[in-house]
N, C-alpha and C positions, 0 to 999 in steps of 0.2 A: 136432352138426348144423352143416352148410354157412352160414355169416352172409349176407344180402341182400346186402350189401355185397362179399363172396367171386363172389358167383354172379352178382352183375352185372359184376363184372370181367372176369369168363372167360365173359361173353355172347357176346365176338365186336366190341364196338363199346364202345371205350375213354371214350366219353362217359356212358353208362349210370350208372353212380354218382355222376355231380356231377350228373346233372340231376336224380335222384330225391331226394337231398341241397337241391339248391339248390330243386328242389320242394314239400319240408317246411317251408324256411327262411321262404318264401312265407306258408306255411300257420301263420306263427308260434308252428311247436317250436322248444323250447329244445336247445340244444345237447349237453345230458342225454338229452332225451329221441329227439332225433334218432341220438344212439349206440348206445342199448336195442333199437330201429326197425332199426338198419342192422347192429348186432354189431359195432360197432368203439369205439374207446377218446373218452370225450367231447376228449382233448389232439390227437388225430388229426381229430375234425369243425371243432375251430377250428382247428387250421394249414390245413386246408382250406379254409376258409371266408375264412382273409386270402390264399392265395394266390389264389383266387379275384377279390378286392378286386385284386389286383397286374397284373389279367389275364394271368393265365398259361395255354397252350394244355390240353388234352384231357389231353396225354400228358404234359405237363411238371406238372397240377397232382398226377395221381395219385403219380406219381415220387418215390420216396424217395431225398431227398439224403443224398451222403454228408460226412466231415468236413470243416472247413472248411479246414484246415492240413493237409498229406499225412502219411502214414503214415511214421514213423520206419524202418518196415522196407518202405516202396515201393523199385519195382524200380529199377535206376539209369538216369537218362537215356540212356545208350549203348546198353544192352538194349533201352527200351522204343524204341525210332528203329531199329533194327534188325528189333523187331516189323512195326513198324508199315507199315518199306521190304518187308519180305521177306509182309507180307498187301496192298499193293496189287498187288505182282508178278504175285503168286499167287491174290490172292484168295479164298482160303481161309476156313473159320470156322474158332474155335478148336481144336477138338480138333485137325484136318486138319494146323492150324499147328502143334501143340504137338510133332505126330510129325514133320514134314515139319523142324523148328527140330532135333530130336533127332538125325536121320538125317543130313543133311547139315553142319550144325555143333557137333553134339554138345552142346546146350546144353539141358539139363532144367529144363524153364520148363512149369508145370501151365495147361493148359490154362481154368483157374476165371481166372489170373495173367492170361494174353494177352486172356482175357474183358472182363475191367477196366481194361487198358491200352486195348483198343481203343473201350472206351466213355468214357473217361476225355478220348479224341483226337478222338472224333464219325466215327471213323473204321467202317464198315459194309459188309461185305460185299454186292456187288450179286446181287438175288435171281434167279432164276429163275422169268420168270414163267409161269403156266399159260395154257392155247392162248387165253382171248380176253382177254390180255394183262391180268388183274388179280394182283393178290399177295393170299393170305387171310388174314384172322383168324381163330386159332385160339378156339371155341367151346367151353368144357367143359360136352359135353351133360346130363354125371351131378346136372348141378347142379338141372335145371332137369325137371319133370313132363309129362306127354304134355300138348299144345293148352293151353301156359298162354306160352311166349315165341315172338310170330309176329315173322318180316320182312315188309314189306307193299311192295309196289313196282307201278310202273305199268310197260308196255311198248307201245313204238311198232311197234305192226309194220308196216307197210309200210314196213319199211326198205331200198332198192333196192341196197345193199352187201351183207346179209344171202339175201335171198330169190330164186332165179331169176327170170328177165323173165316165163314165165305167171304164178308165184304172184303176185308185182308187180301184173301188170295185171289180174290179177281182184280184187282188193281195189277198184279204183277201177271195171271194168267194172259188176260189180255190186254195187256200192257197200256193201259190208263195212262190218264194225267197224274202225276203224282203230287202237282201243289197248284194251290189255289191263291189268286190274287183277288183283294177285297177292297171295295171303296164303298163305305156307309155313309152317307148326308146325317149326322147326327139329328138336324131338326125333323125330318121326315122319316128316318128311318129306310128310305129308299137305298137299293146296291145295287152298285153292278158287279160283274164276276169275269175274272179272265183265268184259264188254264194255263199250268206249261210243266215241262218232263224236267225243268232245271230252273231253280231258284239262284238265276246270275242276276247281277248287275243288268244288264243288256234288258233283261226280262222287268225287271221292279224302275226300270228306267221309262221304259217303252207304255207300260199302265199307266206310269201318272202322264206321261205326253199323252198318251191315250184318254184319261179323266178327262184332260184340261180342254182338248180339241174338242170333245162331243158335249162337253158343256156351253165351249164358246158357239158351237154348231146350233145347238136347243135356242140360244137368245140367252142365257143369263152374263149378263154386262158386271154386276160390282165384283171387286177382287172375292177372290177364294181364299182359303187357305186349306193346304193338305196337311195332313198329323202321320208322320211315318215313326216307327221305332230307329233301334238305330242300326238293324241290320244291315249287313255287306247288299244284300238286293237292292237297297234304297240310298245308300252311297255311305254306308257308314254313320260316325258323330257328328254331329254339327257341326265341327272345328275340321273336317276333311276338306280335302281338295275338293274331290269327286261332287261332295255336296255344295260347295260354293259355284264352283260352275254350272254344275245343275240349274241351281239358283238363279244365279246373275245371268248364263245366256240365253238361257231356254228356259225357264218360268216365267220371270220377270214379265218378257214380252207378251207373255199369254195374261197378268194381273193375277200374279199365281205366288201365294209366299208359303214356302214348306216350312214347315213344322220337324223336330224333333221332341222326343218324353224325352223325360229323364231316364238313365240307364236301369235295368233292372227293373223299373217301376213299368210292369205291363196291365198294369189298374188304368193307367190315364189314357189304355185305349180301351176301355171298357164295353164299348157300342160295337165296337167290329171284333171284339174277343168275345162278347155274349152271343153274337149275330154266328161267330162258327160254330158254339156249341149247336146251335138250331139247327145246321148245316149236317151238324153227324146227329140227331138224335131225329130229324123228320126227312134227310134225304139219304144221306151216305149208308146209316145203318140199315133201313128199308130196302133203300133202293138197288144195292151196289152187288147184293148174290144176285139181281136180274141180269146186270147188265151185261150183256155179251162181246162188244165194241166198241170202239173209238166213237164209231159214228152214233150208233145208240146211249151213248153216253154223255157227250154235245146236247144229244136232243132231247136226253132226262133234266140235262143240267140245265137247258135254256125252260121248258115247260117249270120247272121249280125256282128258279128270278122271278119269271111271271108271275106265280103261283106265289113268291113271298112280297112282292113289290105290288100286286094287284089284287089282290085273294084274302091274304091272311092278315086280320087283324092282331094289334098289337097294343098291348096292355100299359107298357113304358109309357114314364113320365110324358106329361103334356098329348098325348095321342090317344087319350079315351076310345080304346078298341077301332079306331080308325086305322085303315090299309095305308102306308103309302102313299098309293094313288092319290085316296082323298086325300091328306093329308098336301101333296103337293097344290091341289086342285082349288083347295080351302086357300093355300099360302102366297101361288106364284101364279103369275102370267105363264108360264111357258107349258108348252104344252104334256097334260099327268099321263096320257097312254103313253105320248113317245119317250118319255123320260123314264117309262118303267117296264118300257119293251125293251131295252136292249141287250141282244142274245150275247152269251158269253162266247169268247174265242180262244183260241188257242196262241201264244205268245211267241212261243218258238219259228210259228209260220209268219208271223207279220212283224217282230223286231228287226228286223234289216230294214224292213223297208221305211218303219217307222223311223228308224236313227240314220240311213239314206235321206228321207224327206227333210230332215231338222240341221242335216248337216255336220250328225255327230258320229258317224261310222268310224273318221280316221282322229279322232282329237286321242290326244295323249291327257289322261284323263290326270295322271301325277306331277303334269304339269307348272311350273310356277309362274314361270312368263308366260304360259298361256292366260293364267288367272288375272297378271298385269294387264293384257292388252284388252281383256274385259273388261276390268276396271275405268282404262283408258279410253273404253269405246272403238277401239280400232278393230275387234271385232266381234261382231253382233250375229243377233239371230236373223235367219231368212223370211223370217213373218216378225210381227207386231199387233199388240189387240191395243 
């Protein structure tokens, strides 16, 4: 069986294992027992943990060094400077180079060999990127169960780069929602969708209580985990108050571990950033010079969830043109209509009530002694899963 550890690596978002790591450290496991938890060796949770101390980034702390002295049988420096001239030339990846080094100067050099010279040099082929200029992370879906790893992201839409000048002006004519909150199941591709006129805290707070309730409601029992960026709507950086609290009183108890990317890096939410371009190019641009009101608006935007959640087939990795639906239907127990019926709301109407129910209306959210008594258990949430 796949280790926690394995399947947060190949989530798509290179930060996912030191934060659930540096999560538990919190939570004062020991270093034993944080290895049993993750399936990796307890020699490998402490070199992590003082690279960690070192402040090393996302990608350098995962990163297995290699020897400190070069390999008695490294290539010679003349070859590897001929590599390295003949891949900015060409720009090549390995293999391309290994044939292209064979063909033209005849020199049999294994493609694994120019692999490690060129990482050895920092040297990187420039990517190719996809139409709305992000690069992805690759996600290994097999890792992971229907509706237990979501991305969650907010979108602006009135964006006047994006949407023709009627859709444009009907957002503000009659005064629309102006962003959009998004939760995608990576493995199925299933979303739900929530409105609201203000991208607060209050609002990106209230969605994922939201996720987490109507998932525990469906019957899906194994922990989740949400993938947020690191915006103010979702509590900030990982190292925030806002977000530790989040975390520890009101996640936890739901079997709920949030996620942050890395900064800057809006590739390793690839699934719910591909999922909006579809959003402006088969519903917003179409639809939005019709739309006359609030209320006809609601009931565009719920018939199109339906309509992508039950309807439209999707070409993406592991879903050979399969909807959603099926895709749930093939994967889980719980039931594929009502997991893909659910109509979008409006945020602004239901965030009080939702942070009234949870008990977070009056919490000082900058808190540091509130953080302690979290800690401490002295005070918790009003529900438990």
């Amino acid at each position: 069986m796949t280790s926690l550890y394995q399947r947060l690596k190949e989530s798509g978002n290179p930060k996912a294992p030191m934060e659930v790591i540096c999560d538990l450290i919190e939570k004062g496991k020991t270093a034993k027992e944080i290895a049993n938890i993750m399936g990796i060796t307890e020699r490998w949770v402490r070199t992590l943990m003082k690279r960690k101390k070192d402040g090393l980034s996302a990608k350098e702390l995962l990163h297995k060094k290699g020897p400190r002295s070069p390999h008695p049988k490294r290539t010679k420096p003349h070859i590897e400077a001929l590599v390295i001239e003949t891949q900015q030339k060409t720009n090549m990846g390995p293999r391309r180079l290994a044939r292209e080094l064979k063909r033209t100067l005849n020199l049999n050099i294994s493609s694994y060999t120019i692999r490690n010279i060129l990482r050895r040099n920092n040297v990187k082929t420039k990517k190719v990127r996809s139409r709305n200029g992000n690069k992805r992370y690759y996600a290994n879906l097999n890792h992971w169960e229907a509706l237990q790893y979501f991305q969650i992201d907010s979108k602006h839409i009135a964006d006047a780069k994006t949407l023709p000048p009627k859709a444009y002006a009907a957002l503000f004519k009659y005064r629309l929602p102006k962003y959009q909150f998004t939760a995608i199941d990576i493995k199925t591709r299933m979303r739900i969708l929530c409105f609201s006129d203000e991208c607060s805290f209050a609002n990106g707070f209230s969605f994922i209580l939201y996720i987490a309730f109507l998932m525990r409601a469906l019957g899906i029992r194994h922990r989740m985990f949400f993938q947020t960026d690191n915006g103010s709507e979702f509590g900030g950086s990982e190292e925030s108050r806002k977000r530790k609290i989040l975390q520890e009183k009101f996640l936890e108890p739901l079997g709920v571990t949030l996620l942050s990317i890395p900064k800057g890096e809006k590739e390793a939410q690839g699934f719910v950033e591909r999922s909006h371009r579809t959003d402006d190019e088969e519903f917003y641009i179409p639809a939005l010079p019709h739309i006359t009101s609030r209320k006809v608006f609601m009931t565009s935007a719920a018939s199109w969830v339906k309509y992508y959640n039950q309807k439209r087939s999707h070409g993406g990795r592991d879903m050979n043109g399969k909807t959603p639906k099926e895709k749930i239907f093939e994967l889980s127990l719980v039931s594929s209509k009502a997991a893909t019926s659910i109509p979008p709301i409006l945020l602004d109407k239901v965030n009080t009530f939702i942070l009234k129910m949870v008990g977070a209306q009056n919490i000082s959210w900058d808190s540091h002694h509130l953080l302690q008594l979290i800690k401490r258990k002295q005070f918790v949430a009003p529900y438990t899963f």
